[in-house]
N, C-alpha and C positions, 0 to 999 in steps of 0.2 A: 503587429497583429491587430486584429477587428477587435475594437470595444467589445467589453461586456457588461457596459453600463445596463441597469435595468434588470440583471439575471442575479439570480442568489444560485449556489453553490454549498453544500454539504462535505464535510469531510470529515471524518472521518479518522482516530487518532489524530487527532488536530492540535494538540495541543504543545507538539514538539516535532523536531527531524522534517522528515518529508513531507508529514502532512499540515506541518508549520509552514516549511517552504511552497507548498502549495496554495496553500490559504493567500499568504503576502503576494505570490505573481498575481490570482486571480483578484484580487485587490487591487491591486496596482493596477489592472488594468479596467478595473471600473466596476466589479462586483459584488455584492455584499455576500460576506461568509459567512455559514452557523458554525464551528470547530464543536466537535462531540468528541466526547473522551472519557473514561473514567474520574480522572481528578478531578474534582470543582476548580481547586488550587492553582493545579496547569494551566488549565484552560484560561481563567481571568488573568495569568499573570503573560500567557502568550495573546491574548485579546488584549490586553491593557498594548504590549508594546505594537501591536498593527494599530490601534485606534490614536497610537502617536501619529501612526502618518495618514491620519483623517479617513482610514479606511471605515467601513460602516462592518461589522462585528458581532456578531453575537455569539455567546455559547450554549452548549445544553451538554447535562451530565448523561453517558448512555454507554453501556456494557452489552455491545456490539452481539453479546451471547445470548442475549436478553431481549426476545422478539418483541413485548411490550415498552421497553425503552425506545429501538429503532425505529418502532411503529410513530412513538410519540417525538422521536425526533425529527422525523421528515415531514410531521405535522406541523412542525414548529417554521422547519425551510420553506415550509410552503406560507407560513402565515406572514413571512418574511416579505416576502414579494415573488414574483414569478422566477421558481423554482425550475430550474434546468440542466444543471450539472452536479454530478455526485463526483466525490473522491473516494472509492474505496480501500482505505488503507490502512487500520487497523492492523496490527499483527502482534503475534507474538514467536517466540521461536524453545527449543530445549537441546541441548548436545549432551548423547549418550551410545554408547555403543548398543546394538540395534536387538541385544539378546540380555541388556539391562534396562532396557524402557520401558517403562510400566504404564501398565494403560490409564492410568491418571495425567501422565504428561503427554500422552499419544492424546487423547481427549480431550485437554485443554489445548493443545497447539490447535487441535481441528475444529475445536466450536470456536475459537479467534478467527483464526484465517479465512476457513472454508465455510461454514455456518455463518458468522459474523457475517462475511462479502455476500453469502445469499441472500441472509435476511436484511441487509442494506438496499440491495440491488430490487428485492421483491418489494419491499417498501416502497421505495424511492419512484421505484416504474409508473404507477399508478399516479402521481403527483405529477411528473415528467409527461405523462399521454394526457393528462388536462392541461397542461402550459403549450402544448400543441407539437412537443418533442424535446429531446437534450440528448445530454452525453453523460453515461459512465465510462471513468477509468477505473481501473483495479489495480492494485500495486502488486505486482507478480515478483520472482527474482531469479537470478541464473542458476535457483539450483532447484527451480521445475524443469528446467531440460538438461541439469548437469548433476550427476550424484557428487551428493558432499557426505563424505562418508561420516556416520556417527549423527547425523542430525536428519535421520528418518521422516520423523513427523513432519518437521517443516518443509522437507521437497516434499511429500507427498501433498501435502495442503498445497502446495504453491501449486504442480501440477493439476490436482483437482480445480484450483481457481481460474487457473487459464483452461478448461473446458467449459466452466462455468459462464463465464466471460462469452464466448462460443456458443455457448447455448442462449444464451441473454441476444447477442446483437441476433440470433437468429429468429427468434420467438418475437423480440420487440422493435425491431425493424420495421414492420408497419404500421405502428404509430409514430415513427419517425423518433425512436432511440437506437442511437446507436452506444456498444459497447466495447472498449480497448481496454487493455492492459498495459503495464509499463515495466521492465523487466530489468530492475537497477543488480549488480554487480553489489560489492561491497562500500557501502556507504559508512560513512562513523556517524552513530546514531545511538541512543541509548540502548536498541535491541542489538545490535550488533558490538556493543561495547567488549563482550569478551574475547570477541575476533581480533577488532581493532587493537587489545590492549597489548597483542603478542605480537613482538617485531618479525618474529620467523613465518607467524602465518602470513602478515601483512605481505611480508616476502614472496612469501608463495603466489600469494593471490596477485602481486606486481606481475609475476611472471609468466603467470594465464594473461596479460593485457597487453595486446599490440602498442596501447597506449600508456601504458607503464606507470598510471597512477589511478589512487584511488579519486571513486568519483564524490560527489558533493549533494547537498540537498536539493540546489538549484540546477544541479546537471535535470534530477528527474523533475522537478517541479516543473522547467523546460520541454520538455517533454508531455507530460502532462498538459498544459498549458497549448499545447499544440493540440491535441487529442479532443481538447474539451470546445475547441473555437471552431469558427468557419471555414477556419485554412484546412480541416480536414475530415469534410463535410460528406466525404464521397468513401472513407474509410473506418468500415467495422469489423468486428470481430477478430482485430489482429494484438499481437502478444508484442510488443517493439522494444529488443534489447538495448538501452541505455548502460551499457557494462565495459564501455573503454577497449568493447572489439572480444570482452573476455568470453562469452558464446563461441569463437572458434578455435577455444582449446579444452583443457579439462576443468573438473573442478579443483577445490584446493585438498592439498593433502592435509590431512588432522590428525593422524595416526603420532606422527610424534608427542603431539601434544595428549591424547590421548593413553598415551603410553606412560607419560609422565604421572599424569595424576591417576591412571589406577594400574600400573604394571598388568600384569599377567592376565590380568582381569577385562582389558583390554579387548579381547580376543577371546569367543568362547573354550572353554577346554574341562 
C-alpha cells in the first residue's frame, strides 16, 4: 500500500484491541500516531511497545465523552504534524435484557459510541479541511445491522454510528474528507471478553460465519488501513463488513446465556 510517511493519525481507544492494531499497521507504514484513551497507564505501556519498533508515538489522556478533552486531543494531532487520518473507535458495550436496562447504562453505551464518534469526528474535520483533506474510519459492528438480543444500547449506538458516518462523508466531502466505517463481527478484545469467555456463544457466532472463525485485531486494522490510504480514494460513506461473511445470516443467540444468569427474569412477565 502507498506510504504514509509525513501524515499523523489519531485513534482513538488506542490503547488496546483494535485500536492498538490499528495504530501498529499505520506505523508500520510510515505514520506517526497520537493513541487517546482513558488510561494514562495503557496507553504509555501500548506506546512504549510500538516505539520498540522505531514507530514515532505519542499519547494523550481523553474521555471521548468529554468534548473538551477531544477538542484538546486533536489539537495535540494536529501539533504533531499534518494531521489526516482519524480512527474512531472508542467503545463500550452493556448486556441486559431490554425491560431491565436502566437508563444509566443506555446513557453511557451512547455518550461512548455515538457522542464520543461525533465529537471525534466534529473535532478532528476542522484540522483535516486545513491539511487539505483525510479520512475517517469508525469502528461500526454487525450488530448495527443484526439484532443481538439483550444488548440494546450497543446496536442501537452502532446503527446510529453508521448514519453518522453517512452524514460526515456527506457534509465534509468537499473539503476532501471522506468518511467509512468498519463493521468487525466478533473480535476477542477486552470489550467483548464476556462474549468470548463462553464456548457456546463463541459456538453460536462460528455458526453465523461462512468462514467459521473468529476474526482478529489485524483482520480490522486491514481493513482500516485500506479506508485510511489512496487505494481507496474514490470511496465514502460506506459501512464495510469485516465479519468472516457473518452479515449474511443472523445474529447470535444470547437467550441461553441469559436464562442462566437471571431465570424467569429473563423474559418480561
Amino acid at each position: 500500500m502507498s506510504s504514509l510517511q509525513g501524515q499523523t493519525a489519531l485513534i482513538t481507544g488506542g490503547g488496546s484491541g483494535i485500536g492498538l492494531a490499528c495504530a501498529a499497521q499505520l506505523a508500520r507504514d510510515g505514520a506517526a500516531v497520537v493513541l487517546a484513551g482513558r488510561s494514562a497507564e495503557k496507553l504509555e505501556a501500548a506506546a512504549a511497545g510500538l516505539r520498540a519498533t522505531d514507530a514515532e508515538v505519542h499519547t494523550v489522556v481523553c474521555d471521548v465523552t468529554d468534548e473538551a478533552q477531544v477538542a484538546a486531543a486533536c489539537e495535540q494531532a494536529a501539533a504533531v504534524g499534518r494531521f489526516t487520518m482519524v480512527v474512531a473507535n472508542a467503545g463500550s458495550g452493556s448486556a441486559a435484557p431490554l425491560h431491565l436496562t436502566t437508563l444509566d447504562d443506555w446513557n453511557s453505551v451512547m455518550a461512548t459510541n455515538l457522542t464520543g464518534a461525533f465529537l471525534t469526528i466534529k473535532h478532528s474535520a476542522v484540522h483535516l479541511a486545513r491539511a487539505g483533506g483525510g479520512a475517517i474510519v469508525a469502528i461500526s459492528s454487525i450488530a448495527a445491522p443484526r439484532t443481538h438480543r439483550y444488548m440494546t444500547p450497543y446496536c442501537v449506538s452502532k446503527a446510529g454510528l453508521e448514519m453518522l458516518v453517512q452524514q460526515a462523508a456527506d457534509e465534509l466531502g468537499s473539503v476532501g474528507i471522506r468518511a467509512n466505517a468498519v463493521r468487525p463481527s466478533l473480535v476477542p478484545t477486552d470489550i467483548s471478553a464476556g462474549l468470548t469467555g463462553s464456548p457456546d456463544i463463541v459456538a453460536d457466532y462460528l455458526d453465523q460465519m461462512p468462514l467459521a472463525r473468529l476474526g482478529t485485531t489485524d483482520d480490522i486494522a486491514n481493513a482500516v488501513r485500506f479506508l485510511l490510504g489512496e487505494e481507496s480514494s474514490w470511496i465514502t460513506g460506506q459501512c464495510i463488513s469485516a465479519d468472516g461473511g457473518h452479515h449474511l445470516r443472523r445474529g447470535p443467540n444470547l437467550t441461553p446465556l441469559m436464562e442462566l444468569v437471571l431465570g424467569d427474569d429473563a423474559h418480561p412477565h
